[in-house]
Each structure stands twice: as C-alpha cells, then as structure tokens.
RODRENMI-13805 format. One record per residue (C-alpha): x negated, y, z; residue number from 1. Coordinates in steps of 0.5 Angstrom, whole numbers. Each point is the difference from the previous one (the first is absolute). Layout:
BEGIN
+-------+-------+-------+-----+
!    c1 !    c2 !    c3 !  nr !
+-------+-------+-------+-----+
!     X !     Y !     Z ! NUM !
...
+-------+-------+-------+-----+
This chain:
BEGIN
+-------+-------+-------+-----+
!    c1 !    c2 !    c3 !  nr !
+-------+-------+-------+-----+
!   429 !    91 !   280 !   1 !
!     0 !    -7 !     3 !   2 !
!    -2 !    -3 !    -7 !   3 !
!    -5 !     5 !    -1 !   4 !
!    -3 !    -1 !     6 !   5 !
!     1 !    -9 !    -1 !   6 !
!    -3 !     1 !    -8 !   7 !
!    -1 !     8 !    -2 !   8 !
!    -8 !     2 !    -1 !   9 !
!    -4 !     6 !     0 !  10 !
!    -3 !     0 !    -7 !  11 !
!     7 !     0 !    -2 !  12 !
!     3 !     5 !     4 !  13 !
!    -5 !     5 !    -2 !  14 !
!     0 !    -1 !    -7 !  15 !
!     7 !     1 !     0 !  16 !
!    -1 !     6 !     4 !  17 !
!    -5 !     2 !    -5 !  18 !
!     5 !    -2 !    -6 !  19 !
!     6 !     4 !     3 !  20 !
!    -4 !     6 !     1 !  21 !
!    -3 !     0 !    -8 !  22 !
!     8 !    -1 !    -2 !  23 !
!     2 !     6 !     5 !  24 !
!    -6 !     4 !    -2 !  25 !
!     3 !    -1 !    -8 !  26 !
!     7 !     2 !     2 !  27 !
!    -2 !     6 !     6 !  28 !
!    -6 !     3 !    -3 !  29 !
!     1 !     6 !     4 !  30 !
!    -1 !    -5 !     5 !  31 !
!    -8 !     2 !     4 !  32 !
!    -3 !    -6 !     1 !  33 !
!    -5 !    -5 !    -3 !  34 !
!     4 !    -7 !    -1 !  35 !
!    -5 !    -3 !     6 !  36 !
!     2 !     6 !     5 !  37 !
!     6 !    -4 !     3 !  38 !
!    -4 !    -7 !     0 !  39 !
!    -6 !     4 !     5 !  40 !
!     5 !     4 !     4 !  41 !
!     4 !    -6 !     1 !  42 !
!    -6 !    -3 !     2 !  43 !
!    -5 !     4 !     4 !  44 !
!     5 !     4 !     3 !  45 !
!     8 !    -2 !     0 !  46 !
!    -2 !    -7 !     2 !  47 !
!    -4 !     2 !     5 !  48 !
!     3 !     4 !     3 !  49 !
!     7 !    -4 !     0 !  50 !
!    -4 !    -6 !     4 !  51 !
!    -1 !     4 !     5 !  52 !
!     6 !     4 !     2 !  53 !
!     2 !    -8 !     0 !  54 !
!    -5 !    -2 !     4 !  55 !
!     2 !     6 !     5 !  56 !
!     7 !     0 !     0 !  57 !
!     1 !    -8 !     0 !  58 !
!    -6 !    -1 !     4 !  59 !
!    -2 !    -5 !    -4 !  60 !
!    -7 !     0 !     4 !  61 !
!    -8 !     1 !    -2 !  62 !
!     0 !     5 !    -7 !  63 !
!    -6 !    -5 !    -2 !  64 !
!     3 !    -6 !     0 !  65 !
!     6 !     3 !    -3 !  66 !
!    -3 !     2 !    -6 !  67 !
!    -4 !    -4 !    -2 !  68 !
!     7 !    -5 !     0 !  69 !
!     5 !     4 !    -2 !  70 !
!    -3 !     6 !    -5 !  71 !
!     0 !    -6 !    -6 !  72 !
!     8 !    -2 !     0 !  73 !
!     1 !     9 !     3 !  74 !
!    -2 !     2 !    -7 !  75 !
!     1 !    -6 !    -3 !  76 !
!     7 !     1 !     1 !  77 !
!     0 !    10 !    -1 !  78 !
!    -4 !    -3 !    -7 !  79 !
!     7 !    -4 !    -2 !  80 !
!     4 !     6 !     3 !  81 !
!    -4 !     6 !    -3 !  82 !
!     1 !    -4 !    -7 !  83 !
!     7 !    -2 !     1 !  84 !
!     2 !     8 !     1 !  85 !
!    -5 !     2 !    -6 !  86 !
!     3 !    -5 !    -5 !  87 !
!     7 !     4 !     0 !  88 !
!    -3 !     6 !     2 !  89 !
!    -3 !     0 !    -7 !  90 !
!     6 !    -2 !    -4 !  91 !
!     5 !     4 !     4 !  92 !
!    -5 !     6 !    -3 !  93 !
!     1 !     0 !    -7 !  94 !
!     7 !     2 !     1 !  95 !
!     0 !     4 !     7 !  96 !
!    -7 !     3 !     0 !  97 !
!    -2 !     5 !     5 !  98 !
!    -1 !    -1 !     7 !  99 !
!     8 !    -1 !     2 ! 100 !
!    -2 !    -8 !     1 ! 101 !
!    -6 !    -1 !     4 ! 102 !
!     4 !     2 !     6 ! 103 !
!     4 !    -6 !    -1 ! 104 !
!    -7 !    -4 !    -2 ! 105 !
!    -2 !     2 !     8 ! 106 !
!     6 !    -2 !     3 ! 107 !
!     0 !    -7 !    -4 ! 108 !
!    -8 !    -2 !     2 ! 109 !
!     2 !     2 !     7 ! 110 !
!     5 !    -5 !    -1 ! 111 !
!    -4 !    -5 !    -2 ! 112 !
!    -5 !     1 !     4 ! 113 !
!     4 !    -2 !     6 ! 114 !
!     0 !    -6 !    -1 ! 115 !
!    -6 !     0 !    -2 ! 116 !
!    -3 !     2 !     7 ! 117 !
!     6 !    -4 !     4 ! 118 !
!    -3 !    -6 !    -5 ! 119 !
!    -7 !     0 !     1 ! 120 !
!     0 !     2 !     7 ! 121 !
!     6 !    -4 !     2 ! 122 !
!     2 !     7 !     4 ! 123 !
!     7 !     2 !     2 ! 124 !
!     4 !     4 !    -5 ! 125 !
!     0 !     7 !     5 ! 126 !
!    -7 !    -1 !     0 ! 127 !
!     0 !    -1 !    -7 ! 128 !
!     3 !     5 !    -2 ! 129 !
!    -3 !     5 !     4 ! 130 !
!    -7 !    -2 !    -3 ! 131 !
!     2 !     1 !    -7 ! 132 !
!     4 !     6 !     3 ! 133 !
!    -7 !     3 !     2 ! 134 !
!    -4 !    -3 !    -5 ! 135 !
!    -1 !     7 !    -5 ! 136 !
!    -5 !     2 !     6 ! 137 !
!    -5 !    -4 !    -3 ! 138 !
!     1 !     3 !    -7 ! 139 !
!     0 !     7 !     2 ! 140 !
!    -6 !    -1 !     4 ! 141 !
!    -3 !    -3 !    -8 ! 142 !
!     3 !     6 !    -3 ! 143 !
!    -4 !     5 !     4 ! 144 !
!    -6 !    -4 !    -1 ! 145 !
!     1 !    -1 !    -7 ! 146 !
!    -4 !     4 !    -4 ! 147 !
!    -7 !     0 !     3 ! 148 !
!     2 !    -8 !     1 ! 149 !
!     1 !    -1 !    -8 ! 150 !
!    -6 !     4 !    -2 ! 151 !
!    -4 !    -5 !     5 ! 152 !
!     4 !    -6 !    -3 ! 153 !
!    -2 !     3 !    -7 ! 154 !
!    -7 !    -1 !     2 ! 155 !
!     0 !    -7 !     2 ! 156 !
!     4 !    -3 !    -6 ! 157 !
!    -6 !     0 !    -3 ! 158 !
!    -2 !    -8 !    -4 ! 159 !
!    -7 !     0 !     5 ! 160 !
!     3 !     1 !     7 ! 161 !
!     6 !    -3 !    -2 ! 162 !
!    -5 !    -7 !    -2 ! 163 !
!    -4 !     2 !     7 ! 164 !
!     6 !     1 !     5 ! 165 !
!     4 !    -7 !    -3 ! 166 !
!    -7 !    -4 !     0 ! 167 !
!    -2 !     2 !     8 ! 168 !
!     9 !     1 !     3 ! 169 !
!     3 !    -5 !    -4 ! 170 !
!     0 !    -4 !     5 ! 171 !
!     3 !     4 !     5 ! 172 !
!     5 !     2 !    -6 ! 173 !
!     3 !    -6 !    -2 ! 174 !
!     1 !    -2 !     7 ! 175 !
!     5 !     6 !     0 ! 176 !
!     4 !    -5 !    -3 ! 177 !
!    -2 !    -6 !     4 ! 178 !
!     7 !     1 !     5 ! 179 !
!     5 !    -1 !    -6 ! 180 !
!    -4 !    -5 !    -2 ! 181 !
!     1 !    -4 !     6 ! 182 !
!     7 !     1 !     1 ! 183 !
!     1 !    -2 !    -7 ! 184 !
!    -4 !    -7 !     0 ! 185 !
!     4 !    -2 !     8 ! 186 !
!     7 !     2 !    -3 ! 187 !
!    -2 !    -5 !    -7 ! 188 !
!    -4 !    -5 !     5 ! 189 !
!     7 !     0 !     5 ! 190 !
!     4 !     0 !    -8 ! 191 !
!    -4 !    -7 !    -2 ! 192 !
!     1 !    -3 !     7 ! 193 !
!     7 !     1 !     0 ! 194 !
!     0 !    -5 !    -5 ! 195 !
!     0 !    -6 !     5 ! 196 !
!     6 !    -1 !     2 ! 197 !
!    -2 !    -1 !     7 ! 198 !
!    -4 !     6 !     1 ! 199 !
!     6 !     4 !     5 ! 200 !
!    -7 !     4 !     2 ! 201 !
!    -1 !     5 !    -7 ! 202 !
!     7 !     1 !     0 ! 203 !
!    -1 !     3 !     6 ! 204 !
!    -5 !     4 !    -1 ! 205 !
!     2 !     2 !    -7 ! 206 !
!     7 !     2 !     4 ! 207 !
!    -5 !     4 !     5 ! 208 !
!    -3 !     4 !    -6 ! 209 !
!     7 !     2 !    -2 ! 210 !
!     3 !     1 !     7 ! 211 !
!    -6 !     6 !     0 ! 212 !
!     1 !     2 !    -6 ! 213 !
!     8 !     1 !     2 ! 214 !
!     2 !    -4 !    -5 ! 215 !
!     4 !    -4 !     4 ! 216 !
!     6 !    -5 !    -4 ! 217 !
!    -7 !    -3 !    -3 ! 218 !
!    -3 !     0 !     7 ! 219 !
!     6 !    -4 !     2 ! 220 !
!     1 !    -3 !    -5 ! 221 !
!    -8 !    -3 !     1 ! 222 !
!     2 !    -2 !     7 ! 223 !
!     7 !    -4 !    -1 ! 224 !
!    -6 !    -4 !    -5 ! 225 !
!    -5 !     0 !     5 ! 226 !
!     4 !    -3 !     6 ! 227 !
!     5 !    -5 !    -5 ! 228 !
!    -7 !    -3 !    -1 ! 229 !
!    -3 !     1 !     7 ! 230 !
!     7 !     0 !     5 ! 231 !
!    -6 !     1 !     6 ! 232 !
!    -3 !     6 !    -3 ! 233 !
!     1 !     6 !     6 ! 234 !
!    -3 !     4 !    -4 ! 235 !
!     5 !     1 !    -6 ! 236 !
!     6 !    -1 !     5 ! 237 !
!    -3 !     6 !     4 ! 238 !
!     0 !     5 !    -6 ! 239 !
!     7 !    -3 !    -3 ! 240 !
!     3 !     2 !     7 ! 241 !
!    -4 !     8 !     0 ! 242 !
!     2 !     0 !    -8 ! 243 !
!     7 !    -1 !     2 ! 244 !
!    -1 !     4 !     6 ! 245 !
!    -1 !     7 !    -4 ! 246 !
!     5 !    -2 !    -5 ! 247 !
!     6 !     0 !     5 ! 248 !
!     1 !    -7 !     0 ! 249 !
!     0 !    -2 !     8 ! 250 !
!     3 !    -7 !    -1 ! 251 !
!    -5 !    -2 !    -5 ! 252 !
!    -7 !     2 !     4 ! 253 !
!     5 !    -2 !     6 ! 254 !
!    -1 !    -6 !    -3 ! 255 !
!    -7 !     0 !    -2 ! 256 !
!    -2 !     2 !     6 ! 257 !
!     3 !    -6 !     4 ! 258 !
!    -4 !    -4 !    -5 ! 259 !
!    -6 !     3 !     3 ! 260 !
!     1 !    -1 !     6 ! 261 !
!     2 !    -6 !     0 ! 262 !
!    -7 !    -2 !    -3 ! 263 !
!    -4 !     5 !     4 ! 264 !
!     3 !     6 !     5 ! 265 !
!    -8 !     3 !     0 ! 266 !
!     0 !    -1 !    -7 ! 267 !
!    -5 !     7 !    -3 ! 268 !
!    -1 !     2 !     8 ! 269 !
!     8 !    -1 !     2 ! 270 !
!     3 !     6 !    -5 ! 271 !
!     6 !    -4 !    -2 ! 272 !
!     1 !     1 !     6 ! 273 !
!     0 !     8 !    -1 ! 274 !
!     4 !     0 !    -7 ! 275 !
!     5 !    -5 !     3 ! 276 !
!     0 !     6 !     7 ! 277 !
!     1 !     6 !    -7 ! 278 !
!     6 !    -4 !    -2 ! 279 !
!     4 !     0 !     6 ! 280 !
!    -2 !     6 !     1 ! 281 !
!     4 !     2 !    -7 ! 282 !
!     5 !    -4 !     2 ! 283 !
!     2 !     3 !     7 ! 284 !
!    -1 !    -7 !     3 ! 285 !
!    -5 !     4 !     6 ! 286 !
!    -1 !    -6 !     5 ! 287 !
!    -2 !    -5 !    -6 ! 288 !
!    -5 !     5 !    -2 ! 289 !
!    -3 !     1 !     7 ! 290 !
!    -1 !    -8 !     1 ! 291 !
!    -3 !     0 !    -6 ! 292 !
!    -5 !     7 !     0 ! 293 !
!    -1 !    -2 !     7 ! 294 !
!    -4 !    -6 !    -1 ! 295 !
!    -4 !     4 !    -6 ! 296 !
!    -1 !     6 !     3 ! 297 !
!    -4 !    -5 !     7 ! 298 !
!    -3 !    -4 !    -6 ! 299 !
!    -2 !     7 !    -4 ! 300 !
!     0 !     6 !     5 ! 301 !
!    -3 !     5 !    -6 ! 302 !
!     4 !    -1 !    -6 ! 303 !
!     3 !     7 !    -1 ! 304 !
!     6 !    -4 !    -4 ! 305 !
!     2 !    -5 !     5 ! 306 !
!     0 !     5 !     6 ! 307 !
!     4 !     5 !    -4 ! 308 !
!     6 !    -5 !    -1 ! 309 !
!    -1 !    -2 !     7 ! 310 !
!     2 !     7 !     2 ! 311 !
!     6 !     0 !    -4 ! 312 !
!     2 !    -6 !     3 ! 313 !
!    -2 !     2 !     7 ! 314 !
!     4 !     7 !    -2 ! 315 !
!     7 !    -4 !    -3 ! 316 !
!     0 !    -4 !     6 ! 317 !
!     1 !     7 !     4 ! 318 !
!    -8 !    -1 !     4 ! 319 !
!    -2 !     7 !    -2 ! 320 !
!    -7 !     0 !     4 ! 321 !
!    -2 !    -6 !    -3 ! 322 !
!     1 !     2 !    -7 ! 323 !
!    -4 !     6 !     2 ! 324 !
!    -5 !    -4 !     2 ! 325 !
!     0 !    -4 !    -6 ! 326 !
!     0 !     5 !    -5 ! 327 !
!    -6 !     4 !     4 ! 328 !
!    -4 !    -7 !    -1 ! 329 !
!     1 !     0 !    -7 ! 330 !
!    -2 !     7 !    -2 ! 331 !
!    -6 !    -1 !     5 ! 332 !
!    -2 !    -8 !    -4 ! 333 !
!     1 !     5 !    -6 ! 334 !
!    -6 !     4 !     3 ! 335 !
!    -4 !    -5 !     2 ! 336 !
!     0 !    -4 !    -6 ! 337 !
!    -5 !    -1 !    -5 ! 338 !
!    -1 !     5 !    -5 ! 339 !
!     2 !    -6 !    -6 ! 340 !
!     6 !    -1 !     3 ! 341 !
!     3 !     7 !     2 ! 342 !
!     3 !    -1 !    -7 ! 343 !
!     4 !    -5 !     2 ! 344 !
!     2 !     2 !     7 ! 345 !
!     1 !     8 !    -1 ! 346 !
!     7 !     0 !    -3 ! 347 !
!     2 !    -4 !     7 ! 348 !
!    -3 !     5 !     4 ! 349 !
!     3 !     6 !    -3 ! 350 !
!     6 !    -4 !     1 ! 351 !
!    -1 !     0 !     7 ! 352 !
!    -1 !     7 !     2 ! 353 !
!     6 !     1 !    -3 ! 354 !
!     4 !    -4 !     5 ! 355 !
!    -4 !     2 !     6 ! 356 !
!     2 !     8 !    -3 ! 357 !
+-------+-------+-------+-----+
C-alpha cells in the first residue's frame, strides 16, 4: 500500500478493476453486474463512506479537507485491493465455480483494506480495523438505492452530457486527484534530495512519512541517516527514542532521550520530558517519573498523556489523593481540548477514568 501510495495512479487502478471484472465476468457469468459496476460502487459509495467512518473514528478533522487530501490515494489503493481479490477469484472459478469462494473474497479485500486505511490515514490498527469492520454499511446503503440509481446512471451515459459535464466539472474532477499528486511529488522531491550527502534533513522527513505510515525499520533506518549526517539534529534523536519506546527497547530511547535533553530539555514543548516520565513509569522507578512528570506537567498542565503518567506515578509512591487529582485533570484537559486533538487525547482520558473507577 505504501508503494502504491508513493508511485500507484488512478487511471491504472481503474483500468485494473475494469480489466479484472471483464475476466471475472468470463469465468462467473451468473455473476449480475456490468464490469463497471465494481469501479462506480467503489467510487461513489465504498470509498466515501470508508473516508468518513476514518474521519469520525480516527477524528482526523474536517470531512472537507479530508477528502479532498485522501479520497484520491483511499480509492487508489480499494482499486488495487478490489482487483488484487478478483484476479484469483476468476481463475479459482474455473475450477470451483459457484458462490463457495466469495466469502473467502470478502475476508481477503477486508484484509487488504486494512492496511490500506491504517496506510492512507496513518491511523491505529484498532481503529483501522474497526473502520473496515464497519464499512459494508455504506454498501448496504448503495444496494437499497441501487435500482433507481442505476436507471439514473443509464440516463446520464449519454456521449452529450458526458461531453457537457467534463467540459464545465473537469476541474473539480481532477482535482480529485490533486492529494495523491502531492504526496507522490514531496516523497520524489524529498527521494532526489537525499542524494546530497549532507542533506540530514529529508532523511528526516522521509523517516516521518514512514513513521505515519507504521513502517517502522525504514522510519528508523531514515533516522540513523539523518542524525549520522547531522549528530545535532533533535528532532530525528526524539523520533528514535518514541520508536524504541514502542518497541520495548528502554535502554535505546533511554539513550535518545538523553540525547535530546542534552540538546535541548524543551525540545517539541518539553515532551521528552513526558515519554522519559512514561518509561520510569514502565519500569516501576516512580520517584525518577515524578521529578521528570513534575516539571512537564508545570510546563504543559493539559496534556492528558503527561498528566496521566503523572498519576501512576503519584499513585506507585503511595500519594492516592494526588493521583486522583492528576487523573481527574487528565479527563477534564481531554474535555477541553480542541476538537482535532481529542483523537490524540482520548484514549488517555478513558484511561484515567479507569483508575479514578
């Protein structure tokens, strides 16, 4: 998904539905559907509606500005799914024909659009998998509407309005693509400048972009690039330390962290303060997590995160009432927060209710 993401086109994707539907068609004739009924149904109903279950669930912001950004590579990408599922499909049908395969069909495209939606919106993989799990709504949606949809459809094939509606909406059209676009020209842009030997910077950059994706070995591998060129780059020392952090490997974000503090202790608002606080905490070294949540959460008193960390720390030293009060600080900051960030706060605050329960 990420190489179809970096280097994948619509047109392609749609003549490969297209081309795949043909070959299904041939091999499963009992099959109702025109060979552009998948492509149509993709998009105008399934990726429409898989966008915004992402945009509600992962609360990635304005629906508006979210599909105008991700409704290019989302389809991209269900093109590729949807033909990579038919391909096998068709052939499996000459020799087990009947219904018995599309169930496995399903679960397969389910499968495969999971990492299509954690890859385009860079979300959590229960998220992810949650959106996929309810994206047969906007399909059931489509089918009861389908009939009086399809005669309307019938209607506006004609060559005329066809010529008519691309003459006065083909801007609006193709800029439909316009979010893939720019995603593809910074990856190459950021591609041709690491060839510069001295470019720490678009390692960095290109180490974000696999970071959000989570592929993380080549984040990493981005990152050692980036701060062998540049040992002073914070930044890439910082996301080093969060990677490690996640994978379980204390000592090594121990050792990043330092790094970052030894460059700058306020570095992205102090937050190597907290993930520092988060480790101790891990390790049952309460009194190290409190000196080091103390400071963070002066400096930054409605971050839910920190504060929460703060009231596992307050709570292993046995102070109960100052952790009760941390944690109810960290639901009501999730409260308060502005509604782009309550993606990122949420889970912290359901956490601290937890603990005050």
């Amino acid at each position: 998904m990420s190489a179809i993401l970096d280097r994948g086109s619509l047109l392609f994707a749609s003549i490969a539905v297209l081309a795949a539907t043909l070959l299904l068609k041939t091999s499963a004739p009992w099959l109702p559907i025109s060979f552009f009924t998948p492509l149509l149904v993709l998009a105008i109903a399934y990726v429409p509606g898989t966008l915004l279950l992402a945009t509600a669930l992962g609360r990635l912001g304005g629906l508006g500005v979210v599909f105008q950004r991700d409704y290019s590579p989302l389809l991209t990408c269900s093109a590729m799914a949807f033909a990579a599922v038919e391909i096998p499909l068709a052939i499996a049908e000459w020799f087990v024909p009947g219904a018995y395969l599309l169930i496995p069909a399903v679960l397969y495209f389910a499968f495969l659009m999971f990492f299509a939606v954690r890859t385009v919106f860079g979300l959590e993989n229960g998220i992810a998998a949650g959106v996929v799990a309810l994206s047969w709504i906007p399909l059931v949606a489509a089918a009861l509407v389908w009939g009086p949809l399809r005669g309307i459809l019938g209607m506006l094939a004609s060559p005329f309005f066809l010529f008519y509606a691309w003459y006065y909406l083909g801007g609006e059209l193709s800029g439909l693509g316009a979010g893939m676009r720019s995603r593809q020209n910074f990856s190459r842009m950021l591609q041709a400048a690491t060839v510069n030997p001295h470019d720490g910077e678009a390692q960095y950059q290109l180490g974000l972009i696999h970071q959000q994706r989570h592929q993380y070995t080549e984040a990493v591998d981005r990152f050692k690039k980036a701060v062998a060129i540049d040992p002073t780059l914070t930044d890439a020392h910082f996301q080093l330390g969060r990677i490690a952090r996640e994978q379980g490997r204390a000592r090594d974000a121990l050792a990043h962290f330092q790094t970052v503090i030894d460059q700058d202790e306020r570095h992205n608002s102090s937050e190597v303060l907290r993930e520092l606080g988060g480790i101790y905490v891990a390790a049952r070294q309460f009194a190290d997590a409190r000196h080091e949540l103390a400071i963070y959460t002066d400096r930054r008193p409605y971050d839910p995160e920190g504060l929460y960390y703060y009231g596992q720390a307050l709570e292993g030293l046995g102070e109960t009432a100052a952790a009760r009060d941390a944690f109810a600080r960290a639901v009501e900051a999730d409260r308060t927060a502005p509604r782009y960030r309550r993606r990122f706060t949420a889970r912290w605050s359901r956490l601290a209710q937890k603990r005050l329960a």
